[in-house]
C-alpha positions in Angstrom: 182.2 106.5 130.4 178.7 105.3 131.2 178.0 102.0 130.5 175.1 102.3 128.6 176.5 104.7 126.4 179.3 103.4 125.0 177.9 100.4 123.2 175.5 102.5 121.1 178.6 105.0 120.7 180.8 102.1 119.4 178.0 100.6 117.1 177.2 103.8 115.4 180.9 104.0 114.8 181.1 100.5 113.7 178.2 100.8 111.7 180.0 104.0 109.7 183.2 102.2 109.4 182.1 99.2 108.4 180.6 100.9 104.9 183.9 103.0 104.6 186.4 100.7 105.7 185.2 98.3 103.6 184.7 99.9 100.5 187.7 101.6 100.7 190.0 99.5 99.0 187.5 98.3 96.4 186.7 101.6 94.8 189.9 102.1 92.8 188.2 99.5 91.3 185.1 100.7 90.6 186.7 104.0 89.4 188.9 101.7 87.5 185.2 100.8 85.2 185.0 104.5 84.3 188.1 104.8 82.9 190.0 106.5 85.8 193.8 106.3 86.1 196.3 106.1 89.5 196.2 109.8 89.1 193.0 109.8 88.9 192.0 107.9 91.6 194.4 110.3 93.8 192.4 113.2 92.9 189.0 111.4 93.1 190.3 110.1 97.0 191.7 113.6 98.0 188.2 114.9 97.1 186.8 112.5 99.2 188.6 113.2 102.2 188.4 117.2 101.7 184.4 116.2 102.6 185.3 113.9 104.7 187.1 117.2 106.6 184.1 119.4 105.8 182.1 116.8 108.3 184.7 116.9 110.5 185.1 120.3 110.8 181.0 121.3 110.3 180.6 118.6 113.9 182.1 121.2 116.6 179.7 123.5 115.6 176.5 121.5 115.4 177.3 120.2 118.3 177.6 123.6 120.1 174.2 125.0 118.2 172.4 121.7 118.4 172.9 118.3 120.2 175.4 115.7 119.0 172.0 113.1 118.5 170.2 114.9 116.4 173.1 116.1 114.0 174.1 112.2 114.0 170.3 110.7 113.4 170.8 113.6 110.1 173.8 112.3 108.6 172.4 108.7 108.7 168.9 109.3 107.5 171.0 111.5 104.4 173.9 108.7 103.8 171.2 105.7 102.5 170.1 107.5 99.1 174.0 108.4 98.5 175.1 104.7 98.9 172.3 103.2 96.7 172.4 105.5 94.0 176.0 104.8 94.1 175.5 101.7 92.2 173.1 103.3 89.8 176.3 105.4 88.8 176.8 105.9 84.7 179.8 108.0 84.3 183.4 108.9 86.9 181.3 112.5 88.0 178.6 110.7 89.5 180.8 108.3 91.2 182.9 111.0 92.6 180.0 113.1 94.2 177.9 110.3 95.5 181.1 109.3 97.0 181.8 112.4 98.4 178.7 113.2 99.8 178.5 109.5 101.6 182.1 110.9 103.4 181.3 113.9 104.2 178.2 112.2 105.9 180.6 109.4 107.4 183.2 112.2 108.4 179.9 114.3 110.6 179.1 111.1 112.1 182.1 110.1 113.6 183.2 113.5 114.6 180.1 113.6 116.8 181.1 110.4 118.2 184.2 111.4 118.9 182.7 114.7 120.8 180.5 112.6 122.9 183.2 110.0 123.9 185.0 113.0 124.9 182.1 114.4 127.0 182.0 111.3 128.8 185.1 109.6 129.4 187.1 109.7 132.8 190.7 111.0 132.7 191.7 106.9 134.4 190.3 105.3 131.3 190.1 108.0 128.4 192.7 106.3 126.1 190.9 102.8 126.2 187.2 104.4 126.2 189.0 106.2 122.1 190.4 102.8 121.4 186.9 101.0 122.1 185.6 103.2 119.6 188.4 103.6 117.0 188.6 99.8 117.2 185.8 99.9 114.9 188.2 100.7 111.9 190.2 97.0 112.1 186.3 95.4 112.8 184.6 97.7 110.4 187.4 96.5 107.9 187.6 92.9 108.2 183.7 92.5 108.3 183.1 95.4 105.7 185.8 94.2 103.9 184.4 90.7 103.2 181.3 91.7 102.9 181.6 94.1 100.6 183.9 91.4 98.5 181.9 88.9 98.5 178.9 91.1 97.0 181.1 92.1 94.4 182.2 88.8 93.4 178.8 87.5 93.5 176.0 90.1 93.4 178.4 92.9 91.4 178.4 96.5 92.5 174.7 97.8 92.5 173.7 94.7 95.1 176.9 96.0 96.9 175.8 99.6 97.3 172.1 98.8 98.1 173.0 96.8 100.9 175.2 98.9 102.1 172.5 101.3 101.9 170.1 99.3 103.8 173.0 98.5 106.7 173.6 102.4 107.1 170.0 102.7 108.1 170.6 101.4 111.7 172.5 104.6 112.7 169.8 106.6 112.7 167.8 104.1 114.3 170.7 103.5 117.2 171.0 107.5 117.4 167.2 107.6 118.1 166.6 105.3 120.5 170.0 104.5 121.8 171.9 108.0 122.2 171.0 110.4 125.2 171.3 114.4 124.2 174.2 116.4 125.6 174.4 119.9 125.3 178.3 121.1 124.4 179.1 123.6 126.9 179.2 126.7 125.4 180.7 130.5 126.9 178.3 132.8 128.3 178.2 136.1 125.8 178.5 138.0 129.3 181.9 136.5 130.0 183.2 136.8 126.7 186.4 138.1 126.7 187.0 134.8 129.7 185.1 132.5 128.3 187.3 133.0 124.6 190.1 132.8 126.5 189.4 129.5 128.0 188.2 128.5 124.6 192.2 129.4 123.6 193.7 125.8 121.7 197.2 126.6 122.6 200.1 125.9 120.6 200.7 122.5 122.4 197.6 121.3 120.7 198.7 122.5 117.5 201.8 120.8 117.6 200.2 117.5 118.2 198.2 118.7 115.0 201.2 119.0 113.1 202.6 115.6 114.5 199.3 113.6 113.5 199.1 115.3 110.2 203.1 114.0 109.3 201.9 110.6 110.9 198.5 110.2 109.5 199.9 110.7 106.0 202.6 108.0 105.8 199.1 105.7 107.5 197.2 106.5 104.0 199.9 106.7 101.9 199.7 102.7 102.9 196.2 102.6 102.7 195.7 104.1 99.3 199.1 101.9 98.0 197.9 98.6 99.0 195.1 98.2 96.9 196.3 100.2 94.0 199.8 97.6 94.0 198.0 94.9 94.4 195.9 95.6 91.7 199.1 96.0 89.7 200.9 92.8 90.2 197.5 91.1 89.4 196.3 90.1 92.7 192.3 89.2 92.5 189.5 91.2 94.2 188.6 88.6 96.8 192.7 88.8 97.8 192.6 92.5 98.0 189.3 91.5 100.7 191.4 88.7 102.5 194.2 91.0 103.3 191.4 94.0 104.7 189.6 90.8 106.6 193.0 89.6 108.1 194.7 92.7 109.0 191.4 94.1 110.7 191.0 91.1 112.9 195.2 90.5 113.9 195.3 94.6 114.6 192.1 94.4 117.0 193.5 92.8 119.8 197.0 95.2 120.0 194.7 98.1 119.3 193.2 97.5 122.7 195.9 96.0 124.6 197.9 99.4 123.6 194.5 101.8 124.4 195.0 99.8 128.1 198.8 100.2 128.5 198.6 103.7 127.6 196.2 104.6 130.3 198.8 103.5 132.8 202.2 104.3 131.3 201.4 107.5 129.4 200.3 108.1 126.0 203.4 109.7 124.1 205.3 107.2 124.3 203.1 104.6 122.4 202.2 107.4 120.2 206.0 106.7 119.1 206.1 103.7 119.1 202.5 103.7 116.5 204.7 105.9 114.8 208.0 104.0 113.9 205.2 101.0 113.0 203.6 102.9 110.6 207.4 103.7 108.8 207.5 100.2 109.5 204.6 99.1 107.5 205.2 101.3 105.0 208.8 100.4 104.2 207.0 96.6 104.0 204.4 97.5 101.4 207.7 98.7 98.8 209.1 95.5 99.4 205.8 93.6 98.8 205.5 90.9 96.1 203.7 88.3 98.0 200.3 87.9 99.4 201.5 87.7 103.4 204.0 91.1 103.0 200.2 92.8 102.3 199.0 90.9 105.1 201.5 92.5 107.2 201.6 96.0 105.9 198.1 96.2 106.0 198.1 94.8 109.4 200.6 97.7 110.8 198.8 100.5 109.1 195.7 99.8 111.0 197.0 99.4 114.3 198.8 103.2 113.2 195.5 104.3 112.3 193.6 103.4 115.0 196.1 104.5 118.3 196.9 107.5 116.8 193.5 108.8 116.3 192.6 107.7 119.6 195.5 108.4 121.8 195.9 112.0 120.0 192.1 112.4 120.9 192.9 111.6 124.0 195.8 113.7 124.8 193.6 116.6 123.7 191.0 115.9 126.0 193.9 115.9 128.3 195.3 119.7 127.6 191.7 121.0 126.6 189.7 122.8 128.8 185.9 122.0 129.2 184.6 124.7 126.7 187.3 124.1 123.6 186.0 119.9 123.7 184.5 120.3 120.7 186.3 122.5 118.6 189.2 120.8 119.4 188.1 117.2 119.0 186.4 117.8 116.0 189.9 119.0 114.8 192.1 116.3 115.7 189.2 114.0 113.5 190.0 116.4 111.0 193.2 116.5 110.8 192.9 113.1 109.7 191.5 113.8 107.0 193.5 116.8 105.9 196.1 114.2 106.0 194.3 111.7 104.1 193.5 114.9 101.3 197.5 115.3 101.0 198.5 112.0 100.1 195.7 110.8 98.4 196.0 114.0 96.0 199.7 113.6 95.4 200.1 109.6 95.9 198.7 108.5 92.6 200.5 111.3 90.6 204.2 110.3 92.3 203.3 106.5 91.9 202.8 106.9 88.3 205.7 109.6 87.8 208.6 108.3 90.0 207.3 105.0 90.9 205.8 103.3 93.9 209.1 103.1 95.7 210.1 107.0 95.9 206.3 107.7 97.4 206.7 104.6 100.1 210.5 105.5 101.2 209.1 109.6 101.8 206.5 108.9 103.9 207.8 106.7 105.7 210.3 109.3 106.7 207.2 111.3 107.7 206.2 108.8 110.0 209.8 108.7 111.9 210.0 112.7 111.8 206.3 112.7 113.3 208.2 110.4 116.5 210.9 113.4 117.0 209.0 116.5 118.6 206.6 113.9 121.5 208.4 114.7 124.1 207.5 118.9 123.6 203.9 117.7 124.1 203.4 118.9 127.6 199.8 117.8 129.5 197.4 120.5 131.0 196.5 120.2 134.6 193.0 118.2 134.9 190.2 120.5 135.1 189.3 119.0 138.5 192.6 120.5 139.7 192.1 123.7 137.5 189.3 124.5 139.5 190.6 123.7 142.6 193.5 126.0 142.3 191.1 128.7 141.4 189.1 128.3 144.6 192.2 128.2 146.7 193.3 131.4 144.7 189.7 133.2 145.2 189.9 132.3 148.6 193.5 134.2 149.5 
């Protein structure tokens, strides 16, 4: 990764994290005002996520049309309106598009952050240059977090939204002036039946699909559940803020000591081992009565949220070939928020119905089933040595 990139790369992820991050756990609250039950909030977060996807998914194919820059500078000059009228809200409908819109934003952004890292990154240090940047979701969270809670407390909600409005401004100012353009390789149409072929995702990638999509749902089962039981034992707003602020900044440091270790002793196995600590921490929050059991279960869900977006991002990069990058990438973001749409839609409803316990104890067996099929996940030869072979074969 060049030098000068990644800084820029890692604020504008910051940046978009530290607005969703940190409102995350505060806006069952705010749909709370409206009227809006457990159910409720379920349906209003798997909408959420679904545009959250919609960015994901809509990335690959900027990228390939446009530049990843431009597309990015886009998304932030269209999230500031969305944030600040967010606090001008009257009724649930409002809420729910404004918030939507700001994901779907937040969801192209950091898909086309995601592409570039993997446009730039080395194969020695790919794992740690994902975690640099996905170690913006612990940061984001603890600084969002208690930001965002102490505006509320203070300044109440439309002061909250407005300066979240204003902080968002600086990705569009870091994407102008910070961000070089790089073209996405793209097939040549006189080499299409090749160039589609090399394009192929292979069913290796879509089995690590299928393994973050168990995993990522047991990781936001927990993060949906941990503000929505604390609000029900009658924990405070600013303790709902404490455990974001503590659990971002304890899971920072293992997020990048694991990024490291992975580089060197291979990535599937601490992909299990994220796994087993998301069952973990979600087996913690149905136990949790006390302040510190959040602190804890919040604390295991990030460092699960973090390594498994960046190691399965790298492991694509990995089996990918040069021309599928973005397609692919921008899918393995996505999948994380087709996870999030699943549990978020069905989390509140089973809470309500069957009770917290029955949702934590199934998705944490998710999480452990997710460990199982690792070791099918086989690794493509490196390009470099792709094309290697090639010119060895031409030349027999």
């Amino acid at each position: 990764m060049k030098n000068r990139q990644l800084p820029y790369l890692f604020s504008c992820s910051f940046i978009i994290l530290f607005v969703g991050m940190g409102l995350f756990p505060f806006l069952p609250l705010y749909a709370g005002q409206f009227g809006a039950t457990r159910t409720t909030v379920g349906i209003f977060f798997a909408l959420m996520y679904l545009s959250n996807m919609a960015g994901h998914m809509l990335a690959g194919w900027l990228a390939e049309r446009l530049t990843a820059k431009g597309a990015l500078v886009g998304a932030g000059v269209l999230g500031i309106p969305a944030l600040v009228l967010l606090g001008q809200a009257t009724g649930l409908w409002q809420v729910i598009l404004l918030t939507a819109t700001a994901w779907f934003l937040g969801g192209l952004g950091r898909a086309l952050v995601n592409v570039l890292i993997g446009l730039h990154a080395n194969g020695k240090s790919r794992a740690i240059s994902f975690s640099l940047a996905f170690l913006a979701y612990p940061l984001g969270a603890a600084f969002g977090g208690a930001t965002v809670g102490q505006l509320v407390t203070r300044q109440g909600y439309p002061v909250m939204f407005a300066t979240l409005g204003a902080i968002w401004t600086l990705l569009p100012v870091i994407g102008l002036l910070g961000l070089k353009d790089k073209p996405v390789a793209r097939p040549k149409r006189a080499t299409t039946q090749k160039a589609g072929a090399t394009r192929r995702l292979g069913r290796t990638f879509y089995l690590l699909l299928a393994v973050s999509l168990l995993s990522g749902m047991a990781i936001n089962v927990s993060r949906l559940g941990m503000p929505l039981s604390m609000q029900a034992l009658g924990f405070s707003v600013s303790a709902i803020a404490g455990v974001t602020v503590v659990s971002g900044l304890a899971s920072a440091p293992v997020v990048l000591l694991i990024g490291a270790l992975s580089d060197r002793l291979g990535r599937k196995r601490f992909l299990a081992l994220v796994y087993l600590l998301a069952a973990g921490g979600t087996l913690t929050l149905s136990a949790a009565s006390q302040l510190w059991h959040f602190w804890l279960a919040a604390t295991a869900m990030f460092v699960a949220l973090c390594i498994n977006g960046a190691l399965a991002s790298a492991l694509a990069v990995d089996m990918l070939p040069q021309e599928a990058l973005s397609r692919g990438l921008s899918r393995i973001t996505a999948v994380g928020a087709v996870a999030s749409i699943l549990s978020f839609a069905s989390a509140g409803y089973v809470m309500d119905t069957w009770g917290a316990m029955t949702l934590y104890l199934t998705t944490a067996g998710f999480a452990v089933a997710a460990a199982l099929p690792l070791n099918w996940l086989g690794r493509r030869t490196p390009r470099g040595e792709v094309a290697v072979i090639k010119t060895l074969r031409e030349l027999r």
